[in-house]
N, C-alpha and C positions, 0 to 999 in steps of 0.2 A: 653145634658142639656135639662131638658125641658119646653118645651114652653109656657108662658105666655102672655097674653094682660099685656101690657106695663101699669102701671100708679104710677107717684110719690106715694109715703107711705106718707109722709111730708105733712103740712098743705100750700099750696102753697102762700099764704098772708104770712104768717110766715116765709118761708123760704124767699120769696123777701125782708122782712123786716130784717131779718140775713146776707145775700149779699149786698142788695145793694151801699154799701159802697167800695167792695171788687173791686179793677181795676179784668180786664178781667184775668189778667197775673197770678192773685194770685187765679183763681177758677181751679178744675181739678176734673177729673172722674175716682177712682180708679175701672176694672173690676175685679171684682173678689173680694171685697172686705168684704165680712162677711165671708172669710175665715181665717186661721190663718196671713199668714203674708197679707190678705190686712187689715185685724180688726187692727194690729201694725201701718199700713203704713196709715189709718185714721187717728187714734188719733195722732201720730207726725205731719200728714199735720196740722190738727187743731192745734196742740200748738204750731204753725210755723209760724199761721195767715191761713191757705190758705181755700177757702171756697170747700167743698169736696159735691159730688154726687156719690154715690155707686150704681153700677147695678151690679147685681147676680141674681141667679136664688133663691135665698130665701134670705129673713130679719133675718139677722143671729146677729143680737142687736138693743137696742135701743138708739138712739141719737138726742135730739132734733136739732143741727146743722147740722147734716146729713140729704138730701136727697135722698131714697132710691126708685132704679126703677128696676122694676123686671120683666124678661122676656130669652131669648133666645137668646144668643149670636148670634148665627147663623140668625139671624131674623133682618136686618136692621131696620125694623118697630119700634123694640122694642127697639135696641140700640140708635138708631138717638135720640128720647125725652133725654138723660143722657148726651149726649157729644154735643148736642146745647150748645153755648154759654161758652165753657170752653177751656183754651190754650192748657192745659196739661192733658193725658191719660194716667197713668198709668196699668199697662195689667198684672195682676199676677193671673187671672182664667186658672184652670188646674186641671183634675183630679186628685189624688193620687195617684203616680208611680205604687202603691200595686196592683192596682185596676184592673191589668191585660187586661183589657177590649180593644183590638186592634181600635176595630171601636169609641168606647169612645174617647180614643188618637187620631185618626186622625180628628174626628169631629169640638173638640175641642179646640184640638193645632194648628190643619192649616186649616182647614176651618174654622172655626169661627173665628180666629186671621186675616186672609184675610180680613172679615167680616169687622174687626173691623178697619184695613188698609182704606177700600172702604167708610167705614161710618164718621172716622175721617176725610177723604180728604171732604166729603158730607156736615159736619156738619163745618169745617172750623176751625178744633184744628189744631195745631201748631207743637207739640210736643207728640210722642210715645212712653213711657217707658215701655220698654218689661222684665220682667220679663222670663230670659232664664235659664240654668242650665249652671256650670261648665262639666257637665257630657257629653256636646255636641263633646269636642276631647278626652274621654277617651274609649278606647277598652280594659279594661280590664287588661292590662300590667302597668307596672311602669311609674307612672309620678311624675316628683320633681324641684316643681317652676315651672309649666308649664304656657308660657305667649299665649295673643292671637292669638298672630300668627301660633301657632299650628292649623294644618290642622283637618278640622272635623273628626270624626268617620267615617272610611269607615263600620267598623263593630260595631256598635252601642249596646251597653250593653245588649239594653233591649227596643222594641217598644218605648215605651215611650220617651227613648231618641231619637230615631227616630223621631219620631215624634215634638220632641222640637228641632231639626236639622232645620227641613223643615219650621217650625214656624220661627227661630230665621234667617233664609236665606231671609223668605218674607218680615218680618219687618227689616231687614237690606237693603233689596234692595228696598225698597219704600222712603229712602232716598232723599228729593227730595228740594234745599235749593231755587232752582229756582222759584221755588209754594210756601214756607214758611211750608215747612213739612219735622221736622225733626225726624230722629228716631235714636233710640238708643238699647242695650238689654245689660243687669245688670246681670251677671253669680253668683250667688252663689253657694256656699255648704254647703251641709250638715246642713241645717236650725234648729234652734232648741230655744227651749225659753217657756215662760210661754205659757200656752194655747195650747202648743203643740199638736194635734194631730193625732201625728204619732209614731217619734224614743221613745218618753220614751214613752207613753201608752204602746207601741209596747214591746218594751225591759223588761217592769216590769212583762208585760202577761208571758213573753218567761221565764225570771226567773222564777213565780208562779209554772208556769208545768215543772221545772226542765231543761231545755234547754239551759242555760245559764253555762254552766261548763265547755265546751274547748276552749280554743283562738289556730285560726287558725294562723299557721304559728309560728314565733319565737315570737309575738307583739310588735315587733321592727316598723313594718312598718307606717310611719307619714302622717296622713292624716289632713283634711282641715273639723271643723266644725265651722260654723258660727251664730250667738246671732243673733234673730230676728231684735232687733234693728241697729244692723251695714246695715243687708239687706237694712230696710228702710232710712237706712241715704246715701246709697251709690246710691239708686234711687233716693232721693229727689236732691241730690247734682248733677248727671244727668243730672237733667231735668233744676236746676237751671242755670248750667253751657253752656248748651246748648242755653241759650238765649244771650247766652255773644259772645259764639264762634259756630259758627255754619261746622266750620270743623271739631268738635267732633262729627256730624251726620255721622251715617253708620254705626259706631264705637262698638265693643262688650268691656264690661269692665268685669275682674274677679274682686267678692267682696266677702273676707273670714275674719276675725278674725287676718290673719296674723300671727297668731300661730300655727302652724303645731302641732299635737299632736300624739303619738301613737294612735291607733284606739283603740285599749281594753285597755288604761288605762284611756282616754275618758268614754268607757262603764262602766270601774269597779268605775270610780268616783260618776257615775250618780247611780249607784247601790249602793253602801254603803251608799251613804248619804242617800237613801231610805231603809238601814236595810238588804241590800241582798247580798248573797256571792258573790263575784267578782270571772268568770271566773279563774281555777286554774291549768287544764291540758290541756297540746298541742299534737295538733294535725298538722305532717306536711304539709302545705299550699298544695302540690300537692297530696297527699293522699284524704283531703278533697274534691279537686275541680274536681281530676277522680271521687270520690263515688256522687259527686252531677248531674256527666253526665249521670254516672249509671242510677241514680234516673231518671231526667228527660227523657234516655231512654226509661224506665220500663212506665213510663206517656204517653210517644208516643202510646209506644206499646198497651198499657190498653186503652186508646182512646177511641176507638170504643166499650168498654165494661161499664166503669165506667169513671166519667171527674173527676180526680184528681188535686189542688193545692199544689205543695209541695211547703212547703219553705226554705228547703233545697234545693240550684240552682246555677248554676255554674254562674251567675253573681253576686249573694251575697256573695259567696264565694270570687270574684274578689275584691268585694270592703272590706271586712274583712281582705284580707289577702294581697293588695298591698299598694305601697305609691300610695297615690294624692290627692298632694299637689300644689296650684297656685299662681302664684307672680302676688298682688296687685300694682305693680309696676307704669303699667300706669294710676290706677286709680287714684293714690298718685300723680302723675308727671300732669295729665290732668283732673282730678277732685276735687284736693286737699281733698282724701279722707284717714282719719283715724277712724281706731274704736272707735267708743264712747264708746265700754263697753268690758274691757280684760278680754281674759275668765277665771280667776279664780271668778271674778265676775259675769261672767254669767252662768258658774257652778252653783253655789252657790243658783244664783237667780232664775233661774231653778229648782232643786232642792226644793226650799223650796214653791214651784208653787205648786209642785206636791205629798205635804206633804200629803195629802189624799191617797194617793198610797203607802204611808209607814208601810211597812212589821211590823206588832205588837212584841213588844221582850220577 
């Protein structure tokens, strides 16, 4: 991330005049929040009551009830001004898995997530909602209903999940109810929703250049995508729940939709509704995921000649062609949490988000 001199965006009269009403309990600091899901996980704090401060490394909208403080994660300096005087932290800054970038990932999933550990205890928040991945026990093979207590990745997908391992161990183990610092990390999958972006920008490109015509494997296999909004309701319910019970600190929660779906008829839904042919010839799942080792062989080897991105890779191929799938089980049982939005309506809603992406007839 790069580094800024810290200072409110907000009219600082203005904003005291916006809070001052607000108890301590009801103010919080989303990091990461002009990104996709913290821009979601704003606007519900707000229509919730709670008075919100965003820090990121850019002013990614405008709101006059927002206070926005802009600087470097990694930078106590900069963080400490955002998380004065607020219970709750929410923590969903992270690069984009895509991004390849190793030293990116570790900067700013467990160095700067530390950061953010050391700065809350500093500044005297309460409460640390970590935005974690479900992808932290998946290696790659078949999982179906997988609950928390599955053991991490020894062999972790892809950096990135690595790196959201070693993050999601720190903010779990800072757990501390002795001091009044609780923490928690909120696993979703496969995120998806208005303002997306990633999966569909991503997926309409890969249709446009003809890329989108084999499903791997039989497309039997049933995975976990989850509506932006369930994401933020399964953290706010978190954080809320947390001031009640304090034995829910430590605690990792999966939060999905709770509908398992085929993976390509997932894709081919979000494709038609935008005009595009939905994947029609298969290709068998381990045919694929040899020709993608190949691939990334041939990248090894080139290396030292030319630096290649394929994206064709034997860890996309994993998550196209296996199940994984996660049981919301104890989020239900110790968050009382349910989806607010079931996905034929978040399909749908999706979809007509990204009607500017629709293929002309």
């Amino acid at each position: 991330m790069e580094q800024a001199a810290v200072e409110p965006i907000k009219d600082q009269v203005t904003q005291t005049h916006l809070t001052e009403d607000i108890p301590k309990d009801r103010k919080c600091t989303v990091i990461g929040g002009s990104g996709f899901l913290g821009q979601h996980m704003v606007e519900q704090l707000l229509e919730r009551g709670y008075a919100v401060n965003v820090f990121d490394k850019r002013q990614g909208f405008d709101n006059p009830r927002v206070q926005f403080f802009l600087g470097d994660l990694c930078n106590q300096q900069d963080l400490y001004p955002a998380l004065k005087g607020v219970s709750t932290v929410f923590h969903c800054a992270s690069p984009a898995p895509s991004s390849n970038n190793k030293e990116l990932f570790y900067r700013v999933n467990y160095t700067g997530t530390k950061n953010v550990i050391e700065t809350c205890r500093e500044a005297g928040v309460q409460k640390l909602i970590l935005t974690s991945s479900a992808s932290v026990i998946f290696e790659g093979v078949d999982i179906k209903n997988g609950t928390e207590d599955l053991p991490y990745a020894m062999k972790p997908i892809d950096y990135y999940t690595e790196t959201k391992i070693l993050q999601e161990k720190a903010v779990l183990g800072a757990n501390d109810p002795d001091k009044n610092f609780l923490t928690t990390a909120i696993r979703p999958h496969g995120i998806f929703g208005p303002r997306d972006p990633q999966l569909v920008p991503v997926l309409i490109e890969a249709a446009r250049k003809g890329k989108m015509k084999f499903v791997i494997g039989n497309g039997k296999n049933l995975v976990d995508f989850t509506f932006v909004e369930n994401v933020v309701h399964g953290h706010i319910l978190a954080a809320e729940r947390l001031s009640r019970d304090t034995g829910l600190g430590g605690k990792a929660f999966h939060i999905t939709n709770d509908e398992p779906v085929p993976f390509w008829t997932f894709l081919s839904r979000i494709l038609t509704g935008l005009n595009y042919e939905a994947p029609k010839y298969h290709i068998p799942y381990w045919v694929a995921y040899y020709l993608a080792l190949l691939v990334s062989l041939f990248v090894v080897v080139m290396s030292p000649v030319i630096q290649l991105q394929p994206t064709f890779t034997p860890m996309r191929v994993a998550l196209a062609g296996t199940f994984h799938y996660y049981s919301c089980e104890k989020a239900k049982k110790l968050l009382g949490y349910q989806p607010l939005v079931a996905m034929d309506d978040a399909v749908e809603r999706t979809v007509q988000s990204f009607r500017h992406l629709r293929k002309a007839q």
